[in-house]
C-alpha positions in Angstrom: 43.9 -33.1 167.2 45.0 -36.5 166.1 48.4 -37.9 168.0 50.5 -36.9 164.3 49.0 -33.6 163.5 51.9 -31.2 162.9 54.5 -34.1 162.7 56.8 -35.3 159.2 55.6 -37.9 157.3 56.6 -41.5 158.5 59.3 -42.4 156.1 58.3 -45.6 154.0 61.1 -48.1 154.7 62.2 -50.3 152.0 64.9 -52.3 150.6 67.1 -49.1 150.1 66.9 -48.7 154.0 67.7 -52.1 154.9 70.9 -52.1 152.6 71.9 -48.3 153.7 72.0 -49.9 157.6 73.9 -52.8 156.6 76.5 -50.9 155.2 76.7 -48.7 158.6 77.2 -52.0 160.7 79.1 -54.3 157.8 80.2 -52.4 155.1 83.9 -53.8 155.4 82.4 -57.3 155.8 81.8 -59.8 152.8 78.6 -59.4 151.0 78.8 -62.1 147.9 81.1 -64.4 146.5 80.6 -65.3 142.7 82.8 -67.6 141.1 86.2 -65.8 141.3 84.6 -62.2 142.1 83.6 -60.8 145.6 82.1 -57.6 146.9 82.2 -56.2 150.9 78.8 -54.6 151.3 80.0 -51.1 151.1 81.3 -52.1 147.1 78.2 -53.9 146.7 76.3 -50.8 147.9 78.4 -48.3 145.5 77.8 -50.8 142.3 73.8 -50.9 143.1 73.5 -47.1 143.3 75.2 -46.5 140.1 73.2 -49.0 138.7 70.2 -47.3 139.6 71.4 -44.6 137.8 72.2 -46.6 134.7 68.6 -47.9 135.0 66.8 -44.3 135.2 68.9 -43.4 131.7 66.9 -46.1 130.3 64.2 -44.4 131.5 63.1 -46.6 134.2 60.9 -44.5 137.0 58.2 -45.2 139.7 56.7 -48.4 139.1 58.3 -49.2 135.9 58.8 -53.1 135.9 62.4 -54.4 135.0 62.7 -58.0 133.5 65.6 -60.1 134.6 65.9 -63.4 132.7 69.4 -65.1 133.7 70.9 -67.6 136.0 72.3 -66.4 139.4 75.1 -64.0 139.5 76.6 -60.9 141.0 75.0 -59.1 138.1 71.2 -60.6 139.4 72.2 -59.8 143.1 73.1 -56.2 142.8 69.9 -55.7 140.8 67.8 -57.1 143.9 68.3 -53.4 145.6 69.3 -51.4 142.5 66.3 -51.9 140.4 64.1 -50.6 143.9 66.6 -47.4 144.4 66.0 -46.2 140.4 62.0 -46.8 141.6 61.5 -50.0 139.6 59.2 -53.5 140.1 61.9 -56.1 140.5 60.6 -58.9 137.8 62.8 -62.3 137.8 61.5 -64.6 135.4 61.7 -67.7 135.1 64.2 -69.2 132.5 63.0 -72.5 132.4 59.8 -71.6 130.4 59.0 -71.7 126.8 58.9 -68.6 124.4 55.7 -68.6 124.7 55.1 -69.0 128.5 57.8 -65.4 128.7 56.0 -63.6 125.6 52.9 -64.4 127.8 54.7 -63.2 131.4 56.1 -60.0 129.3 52.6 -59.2 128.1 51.2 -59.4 131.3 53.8 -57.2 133.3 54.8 -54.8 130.1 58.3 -54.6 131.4 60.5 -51.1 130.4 63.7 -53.3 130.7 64.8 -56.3 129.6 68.0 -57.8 131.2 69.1 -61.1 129.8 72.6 -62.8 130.4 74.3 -65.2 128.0 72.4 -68.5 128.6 69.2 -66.6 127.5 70.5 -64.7 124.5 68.4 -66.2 122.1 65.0 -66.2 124.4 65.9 -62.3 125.1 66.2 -61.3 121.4 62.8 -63.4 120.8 61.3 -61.6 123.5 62.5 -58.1 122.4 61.3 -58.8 118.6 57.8 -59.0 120.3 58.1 -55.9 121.9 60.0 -53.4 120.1 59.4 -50.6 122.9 61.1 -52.7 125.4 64.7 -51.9 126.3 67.2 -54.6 126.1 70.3 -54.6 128.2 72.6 -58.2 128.3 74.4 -59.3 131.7 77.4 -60.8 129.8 79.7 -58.8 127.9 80.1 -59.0 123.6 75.9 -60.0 123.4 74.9 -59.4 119.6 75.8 -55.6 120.2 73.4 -55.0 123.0 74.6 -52.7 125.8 76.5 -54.6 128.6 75.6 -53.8 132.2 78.6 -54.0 133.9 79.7 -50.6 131.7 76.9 -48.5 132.1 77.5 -48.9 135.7 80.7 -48.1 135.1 79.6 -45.0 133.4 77.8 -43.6 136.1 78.0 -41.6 139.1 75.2 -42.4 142.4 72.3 -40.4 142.6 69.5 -40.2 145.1 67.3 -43.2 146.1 63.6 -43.1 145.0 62.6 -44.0 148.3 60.3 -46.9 147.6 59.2 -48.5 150.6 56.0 -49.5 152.9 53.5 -50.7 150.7 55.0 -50.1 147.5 55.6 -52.9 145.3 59.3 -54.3 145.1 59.1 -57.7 143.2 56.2 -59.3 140.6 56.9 -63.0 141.6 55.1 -65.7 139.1 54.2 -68.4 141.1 55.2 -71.4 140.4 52.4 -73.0 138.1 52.6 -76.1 139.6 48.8 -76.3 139.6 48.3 -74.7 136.6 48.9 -70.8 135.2 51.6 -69.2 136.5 50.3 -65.7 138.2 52.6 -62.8 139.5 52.2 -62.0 143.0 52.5 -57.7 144.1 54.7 -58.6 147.3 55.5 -55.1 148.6 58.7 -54.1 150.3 57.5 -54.1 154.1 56.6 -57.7 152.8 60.4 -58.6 152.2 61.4 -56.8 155.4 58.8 -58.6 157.5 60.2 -61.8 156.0 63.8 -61.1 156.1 63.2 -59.7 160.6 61.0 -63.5 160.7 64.2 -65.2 159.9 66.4 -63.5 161.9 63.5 -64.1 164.8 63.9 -67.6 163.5 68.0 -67.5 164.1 68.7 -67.6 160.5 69.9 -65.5 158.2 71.8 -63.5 160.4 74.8 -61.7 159.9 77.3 -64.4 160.9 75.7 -66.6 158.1 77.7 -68.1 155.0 74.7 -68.6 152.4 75.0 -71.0 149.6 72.4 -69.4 147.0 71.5 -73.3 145.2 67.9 -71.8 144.1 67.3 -70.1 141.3 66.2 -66.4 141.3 63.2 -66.1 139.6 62.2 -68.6 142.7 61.0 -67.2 146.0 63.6 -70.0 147.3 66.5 -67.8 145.8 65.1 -64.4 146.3 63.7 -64.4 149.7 67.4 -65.7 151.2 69.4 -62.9 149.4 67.0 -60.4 150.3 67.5 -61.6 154.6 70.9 -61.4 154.1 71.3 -57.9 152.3 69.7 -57.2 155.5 71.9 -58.7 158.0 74.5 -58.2 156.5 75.8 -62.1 155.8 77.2 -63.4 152.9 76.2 -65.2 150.2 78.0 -67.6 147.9 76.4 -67.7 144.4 76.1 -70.6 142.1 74.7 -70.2 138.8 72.1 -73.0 138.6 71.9 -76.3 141.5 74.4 -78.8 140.6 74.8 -81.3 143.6 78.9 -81.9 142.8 79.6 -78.0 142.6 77.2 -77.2 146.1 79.2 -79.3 147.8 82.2 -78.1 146.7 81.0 -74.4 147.7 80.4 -75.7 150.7 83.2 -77.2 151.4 85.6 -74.5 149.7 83.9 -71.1 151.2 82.9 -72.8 155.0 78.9 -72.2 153.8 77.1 -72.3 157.2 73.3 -72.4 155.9 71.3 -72.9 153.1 68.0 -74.1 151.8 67.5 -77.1 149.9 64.1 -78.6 148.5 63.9 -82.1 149.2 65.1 -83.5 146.0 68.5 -81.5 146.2 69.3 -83.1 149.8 69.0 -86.2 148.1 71.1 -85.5 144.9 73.3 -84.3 147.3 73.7 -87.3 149.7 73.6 -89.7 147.1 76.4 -88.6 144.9 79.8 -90.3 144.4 81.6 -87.6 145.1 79.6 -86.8 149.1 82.3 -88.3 151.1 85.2 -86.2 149.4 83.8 -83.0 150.7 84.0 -81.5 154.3 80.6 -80.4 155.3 81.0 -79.9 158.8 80.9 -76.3 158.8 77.2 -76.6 157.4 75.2 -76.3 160.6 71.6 -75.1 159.2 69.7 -76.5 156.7 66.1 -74.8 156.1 64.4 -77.6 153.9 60.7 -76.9 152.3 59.2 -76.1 148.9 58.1 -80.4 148.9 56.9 -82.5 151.1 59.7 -84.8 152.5 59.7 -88.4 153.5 61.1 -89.4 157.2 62.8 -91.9 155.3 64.9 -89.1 153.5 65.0 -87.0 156.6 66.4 -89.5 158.6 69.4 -90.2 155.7 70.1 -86.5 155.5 70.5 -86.0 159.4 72.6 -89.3 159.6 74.9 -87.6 156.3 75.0 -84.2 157.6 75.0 -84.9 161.9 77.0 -81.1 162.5 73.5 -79.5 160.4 70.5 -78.9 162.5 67.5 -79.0 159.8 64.6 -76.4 160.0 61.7 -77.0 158.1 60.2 -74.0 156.1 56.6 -73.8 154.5 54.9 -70.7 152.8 54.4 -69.9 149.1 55.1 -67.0 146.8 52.2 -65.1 147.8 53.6 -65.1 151.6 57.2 -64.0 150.4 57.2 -66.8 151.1 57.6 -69.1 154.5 54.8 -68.5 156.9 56.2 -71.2 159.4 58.9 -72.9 160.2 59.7 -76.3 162.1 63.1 -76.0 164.8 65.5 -79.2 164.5 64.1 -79.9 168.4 60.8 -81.5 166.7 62.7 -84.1 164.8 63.9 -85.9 167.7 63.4 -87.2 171.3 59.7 -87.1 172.5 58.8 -84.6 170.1 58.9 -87.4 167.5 57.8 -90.6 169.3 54.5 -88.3 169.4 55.0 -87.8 165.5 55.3 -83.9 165.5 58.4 -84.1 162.9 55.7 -84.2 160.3 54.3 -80.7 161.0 55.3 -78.2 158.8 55.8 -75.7 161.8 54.5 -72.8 163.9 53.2 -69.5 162.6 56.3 -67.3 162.2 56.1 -63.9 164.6 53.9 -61.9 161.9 51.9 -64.2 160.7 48.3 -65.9 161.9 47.0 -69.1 160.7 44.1 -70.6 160.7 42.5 -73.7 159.1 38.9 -73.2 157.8 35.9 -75.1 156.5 34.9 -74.4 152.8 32.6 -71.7 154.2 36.0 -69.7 155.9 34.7 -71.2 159.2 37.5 -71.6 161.2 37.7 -75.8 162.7 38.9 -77.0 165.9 42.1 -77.9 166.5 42.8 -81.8 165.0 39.9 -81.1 162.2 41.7 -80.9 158.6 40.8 -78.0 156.5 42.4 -75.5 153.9 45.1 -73.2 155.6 44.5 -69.7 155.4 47.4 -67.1 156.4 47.3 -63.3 157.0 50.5 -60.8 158.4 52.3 -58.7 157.4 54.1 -60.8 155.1 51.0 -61.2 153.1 50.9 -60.0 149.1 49.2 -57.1 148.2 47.6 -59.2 145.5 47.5 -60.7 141.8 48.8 -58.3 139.3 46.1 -57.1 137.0 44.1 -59.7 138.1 41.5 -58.4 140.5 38.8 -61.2 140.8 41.5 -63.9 141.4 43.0 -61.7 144.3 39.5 -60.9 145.9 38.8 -65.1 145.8 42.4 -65.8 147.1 42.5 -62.5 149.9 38.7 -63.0 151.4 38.1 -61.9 154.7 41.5 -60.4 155.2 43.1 -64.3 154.7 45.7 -66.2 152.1 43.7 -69.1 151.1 47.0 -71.3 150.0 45.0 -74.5 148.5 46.6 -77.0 151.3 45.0 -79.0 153.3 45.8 -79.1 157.0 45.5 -79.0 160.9 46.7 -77.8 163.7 47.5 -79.4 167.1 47.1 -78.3 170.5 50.5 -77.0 170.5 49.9 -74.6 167.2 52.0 -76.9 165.1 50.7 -76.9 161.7 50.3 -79.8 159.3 50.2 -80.1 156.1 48.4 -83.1 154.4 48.1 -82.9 151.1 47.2 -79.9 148.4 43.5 -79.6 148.2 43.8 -80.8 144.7 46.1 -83.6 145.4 43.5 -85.1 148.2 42.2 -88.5 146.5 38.7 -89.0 147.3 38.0 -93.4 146.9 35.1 -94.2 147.9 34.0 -91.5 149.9 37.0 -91.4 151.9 39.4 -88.7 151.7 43.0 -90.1 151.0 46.1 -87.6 151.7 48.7 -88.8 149.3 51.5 -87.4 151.8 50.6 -90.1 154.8 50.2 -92.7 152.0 54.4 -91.4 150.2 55.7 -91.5 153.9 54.7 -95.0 154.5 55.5 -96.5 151.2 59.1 -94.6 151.0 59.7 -96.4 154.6 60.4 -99.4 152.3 64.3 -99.9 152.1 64.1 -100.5 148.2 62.4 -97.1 147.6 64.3 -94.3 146.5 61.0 -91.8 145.7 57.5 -91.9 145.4 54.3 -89.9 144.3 51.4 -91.1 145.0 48.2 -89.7 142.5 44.7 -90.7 142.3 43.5 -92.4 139.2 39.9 -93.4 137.4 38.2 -95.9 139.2 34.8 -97.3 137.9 33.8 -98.2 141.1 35.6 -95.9 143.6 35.4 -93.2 142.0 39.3 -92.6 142.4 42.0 -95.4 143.1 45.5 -94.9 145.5 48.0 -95.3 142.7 51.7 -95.4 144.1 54.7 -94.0 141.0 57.9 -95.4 142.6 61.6 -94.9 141.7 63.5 -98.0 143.5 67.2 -97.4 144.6 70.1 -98.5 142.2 70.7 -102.5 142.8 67.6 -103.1 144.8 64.4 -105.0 143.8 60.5 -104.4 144.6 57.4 -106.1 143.6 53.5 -104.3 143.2 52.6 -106.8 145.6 55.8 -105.7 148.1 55.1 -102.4 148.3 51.3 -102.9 148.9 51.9 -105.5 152.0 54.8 -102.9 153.2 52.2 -99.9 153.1 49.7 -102.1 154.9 51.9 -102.5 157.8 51.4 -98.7 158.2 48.2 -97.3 157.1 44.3 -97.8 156.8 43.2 -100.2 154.0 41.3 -97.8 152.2 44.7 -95.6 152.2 46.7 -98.5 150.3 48.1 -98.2 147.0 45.8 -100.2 144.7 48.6 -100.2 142.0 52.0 -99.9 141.7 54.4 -98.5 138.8 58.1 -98.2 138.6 59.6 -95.2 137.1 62.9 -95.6 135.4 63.3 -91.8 135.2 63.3 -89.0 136.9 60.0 -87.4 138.3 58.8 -84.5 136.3 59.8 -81.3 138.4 58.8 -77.9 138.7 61.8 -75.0 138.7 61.7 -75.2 142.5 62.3 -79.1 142.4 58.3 -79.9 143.2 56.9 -83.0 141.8 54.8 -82.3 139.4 51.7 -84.3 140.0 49.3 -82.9 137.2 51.9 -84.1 134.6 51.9 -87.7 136.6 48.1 -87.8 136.6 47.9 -86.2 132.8 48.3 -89.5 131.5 45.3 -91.3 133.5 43.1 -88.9 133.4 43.2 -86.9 130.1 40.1 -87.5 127.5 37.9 -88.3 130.6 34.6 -86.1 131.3 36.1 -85.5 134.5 39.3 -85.0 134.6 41.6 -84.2 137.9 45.0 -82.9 136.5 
């Protein structure tokens, strides 16, 4: 007789779960602030179980997808755990793409709804003329006639939950596409509850946590917070789309204790007119990531924030997403005299990491390789696309495409994405190691550093530099500055300056391949 012969099934626990204990221990507490509106957690849990309701008229069931397509609101955040209690596939996409990247996304996921806000009226009805079947509901009130959200919730009653959980999938997340097309992830809802009980692990997230919500939430970077904190039970403090001037006026006005900012956001932040205006001492954690980050930027955001204490975070979609992250303690003292602030952290509580040769052998510690990741907050795989999951899942691992090692300690580093590594002469270049010592140049402002055609190196160190407002730099400056630092083979062999800004991904990432495009396009071999 096996040990649960006889006994109930286990219950699959899922999002619904986590929100139903929150309310127990927090339901009088603030869950959201938007703009002028608020919810405690006991009004946010009424609004998302009649809107589950309101979904299931549509005709949404187990496993139906439902499309969301609008900036960050209220609206966006009760559909995180309404769209799992009518048994839907949360689907955020992303609102920065073309027609044509959506109509592709919406073919691939064959959402029942559609849910569009005011910003994407025109995309939505584009979207919806391609497929007819699809139903349409807007997020803002008076769209073309559509049916407004807010009043079919209004219009119903709460019903039972569908009791998704375990391995059932809770959100198709379309990665990025920062290397090239954009895939949804299956990320199941013990995946999101294994993420959100990391962070708490971690000490963040936690109930006592004012969040400012700066990422948008098609991104893992917006999702993943909002989902820890319906959770804990914090709060979170809604903006619409990053603006530096309005975050730190949300931070300011609302005492905003945490939140996560991609490099390039600290530094729109610090460096706008307005910083000094604003009181941002009540921000104590800052949980940086999605980008590499330059000590030199590091060091000006801990001088302009000195009441934060910055955690690093790395993961990807696939991982839902951080799989480590870095405590403030490795950015000073001894810890960085030995140069460890550069790691991008230890394996979070469920996770294991390993870095591997090409052949999934795993190296010694030191040895750079490709970090591979497994836990339980590992996807389930690529929607619909089976070969692509079996190459990025073998053996039981996440292959993530970056480059890395790991120290005695366990500290993982990250040096470069596979396809970023520029290989001159034989030698393997990381263009991180090459940014950090070029951006330790007072004139520099940012930097990306790509390799381009060389006849006789096969690939050149090219530095793309954006100087600071009123300062001045030469080719020949930056070189002898980067000497002072790294190998000669690692040193740029040409320098640009870039009046504008840097190509970005949604998530604020660099996007190389668009930097590279123009060297390299035409060529037999191309690297983009």
């Amino acid at each position: 007789m096996s040990a649960s012969e006889g006994l109930s099934p286990r219950p699959a626990i899922g999002v619904s779960a986590m929100l139903a204990r929150t309310v127990q221990v927090h339901g009088a507490s603030l869950a959201v602030i938007d703009g002028d509106r608020q919810q405690t957690w006991a009004a946010y849990a009424d609004r998302v179980a009649r809107g589950a309701e309101a979904l299931r008229a549509l005709g949404v069931g187990h496993g139906d997808r439902v499309a969301i397509l609008a900036l960050t609101s209220m609206e966006f955040f009760e559909l995180l755990a309404a769209v799992p209690r009518a048994g839907g596939i949360m689907v955020p996409l992303n609102w920065r793409w073309t027609v044509n990247e959506l109509l592709h996304a919406v073919a691939d996921c064959e959402p029942a709804v559609l849910l569009f806000d005011e910003r994407m009226a025109a995309t939505g009805a584009a979207l919806a003329q391609a497929h007819p079947d699809m139903k349409v509901v807007a997020l803002t009130p008076g769209l073309s006639g559509l049916p407004f959200y807010g009043d079919m919730v209004d219009a119903h009653s709460a019903g039972e939950d569908a009791g998704r959980g375990g391995d059932d999938v809770y959100q198709l997340g379309y990665t990025g596409g920062t290397t090239g097309t954009s895939k949804a992830a299956m990320l199941s809802h013990r995946n999101v509850l294994s993420e959100a009980m990391c962070c708490w692990a971690e000490g963040i997230l936690r109930s006592d946590c004012i969040y400012l919500v700066n990422g948008p939430m098609f991104h893992a970077a917006g999702t993943w917070p909002c989902l820890s904190i319906i959770g804990s039970g914090g709060t979170a403090v809604l903006m619409p789309q990053f603006e530096p001037g309005e975050a730190l006026r949300l931070i300011a006005a609302h005492g905003v204790t945490e939140s996560l900012l991609v490099p390039t956001a600290i530094q729109m932040m610090i460096e706008h007119p307005d910083f000094t205006r604003f009181d941002m001492s009540s921000l104590v954690s800052v949980l940086y990531g999605a980008a590499p980050i330059t000590d030199a930027l590091l060091d000006r955001a801990i001088a302009a924030l000195p009441h934060a204490r910055f955690t690093q975070c790395y993961g990807m979609t696939e991982l839902s997403p951080v799989c480590t992250m870095l405590p403030h303690a490795y950015l000073e003292g001894e810890h960085r005299m030995k140069g460890r602030n550069r790691a991008a952290g230890r394996a979070l509580a469920a996770v294991q990491i390993r870095i591997v040769d090409p052949q999934d052998k795993e190296l010694p510690r030191g040895e750079v390789g490709e970090v591979v990741v497994r836990g339980e907050t590992m996807m389930l795989g690529y929607w619909h696309r089976p070969e692509e999951t079996a190459e990025a899942l073998r053996g039981g691992w996440m292959h993530t495409g970056d480059a890395g090692f790991m120290d005695e300690q366990g500290l993982v580093y990250i040096v470069d994405r596979i396809k970023d590594v520029i290989i001159s002469g034989g030698e393997n270049v990381f263009s991180t190691e090459v940014e950090n010592a070029v951006a330790s140049h007072p004139a520099v402002r940012q930097v990306a550093v790509v390799g381009i055609p060389d006849a006789k190196w096969g690939e050149a160190v090219h530095a793309i530099i954006r100087l600071h407002d009123g300062h001045m730099a030469t080719e020949e400056d930056i070189i002898a500055h980067a000497r002072l630092a790294i190998a000669a083979y690692k040193v740029p062999r040409s320098v640009v300056f870039w009046e504008e800004e840097f190509p970005v991904s949604p998530a604020n990432k660099v996007l190389k391949r668009e930097l590279r495009r123009v060297y390299w396009e035409g060529r037999e071999r191309a690297i983009i």
